[in-house]
N, C-alpha and C positions, 0 to 999 in steps of 0.2 A: 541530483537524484538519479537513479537507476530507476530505466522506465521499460517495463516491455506491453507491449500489446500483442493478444492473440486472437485468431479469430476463430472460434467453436461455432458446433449447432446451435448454444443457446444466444449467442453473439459474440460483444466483443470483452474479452478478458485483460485486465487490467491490472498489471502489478507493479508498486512502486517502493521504491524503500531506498531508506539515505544510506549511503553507502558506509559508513561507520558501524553501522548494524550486520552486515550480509556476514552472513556464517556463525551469527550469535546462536545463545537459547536464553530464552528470558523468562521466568517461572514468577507466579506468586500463587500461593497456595496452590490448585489442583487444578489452575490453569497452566500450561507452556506452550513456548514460542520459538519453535527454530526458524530462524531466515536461511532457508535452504536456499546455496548458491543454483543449485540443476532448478529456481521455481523464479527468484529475484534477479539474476543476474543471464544465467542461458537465454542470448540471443538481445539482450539488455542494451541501451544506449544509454550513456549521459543524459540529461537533459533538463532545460529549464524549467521554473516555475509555469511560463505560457506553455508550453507543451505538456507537460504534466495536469495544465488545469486542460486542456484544449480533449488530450484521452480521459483524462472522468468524464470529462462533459459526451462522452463518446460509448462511455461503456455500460455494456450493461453488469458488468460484475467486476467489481476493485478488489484488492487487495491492498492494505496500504501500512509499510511499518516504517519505523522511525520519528523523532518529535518534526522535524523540518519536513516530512512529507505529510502526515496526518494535519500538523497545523495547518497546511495551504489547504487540506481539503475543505477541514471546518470553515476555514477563513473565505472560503469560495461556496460553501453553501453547499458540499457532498455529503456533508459528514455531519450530523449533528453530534455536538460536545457530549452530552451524556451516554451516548452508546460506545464511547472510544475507552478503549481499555489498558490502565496503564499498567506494564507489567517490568516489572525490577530495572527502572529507568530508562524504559522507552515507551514508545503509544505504538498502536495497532488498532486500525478499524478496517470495516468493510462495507463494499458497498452495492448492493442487491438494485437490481431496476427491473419493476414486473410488469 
């Protein structure tokens, strides 16, 4: 997975996404999704499942696209299942900490 962490005024910024996805657009009705590479990838590392869960568990604001990144999240308890959005074959959630 492609992981970048950043660090803003509101904290820390969190985006992941399986790399099969970066430079998609994924529409279902009058929702779309581009995985913009200058948002997912600029500044981006490889990285495992343990670090990927290690920066949710760190952020206060996620981004998260593709099915193999969104499932760890669920699967780790970031993400509840009914707010994930699946759009013309892939998932996209996010993840807000107030």
């Amino acid at each position: 997975m492609l992981l970048t962490e950043r660090e803003t005024q509101e904290g820390l910024l969190v985006s992941v996404c399986d790399p099969d996805v970066l430079g998609q657009t994924f529409e279902d009705g009058p929702v779309s999704l581009t995985v913009e590479e200058s948002f997912y990838a600029e500044g981006a590392e490889e990285a495992d499942e343990d670090r990927v869960v290690g920066a949710l568990a760190r952020a206060s604001v996620a981004n998260i696209v593709g099915t193999r990144a969104v499932s760890l999240a669920v699967e780790n308890g970031f993400v509840d299942e009914s707010t994930v959005l699946n759009l013309d074959g892939t998932r996209h959630a996010q993840l807000l900490r107030m």
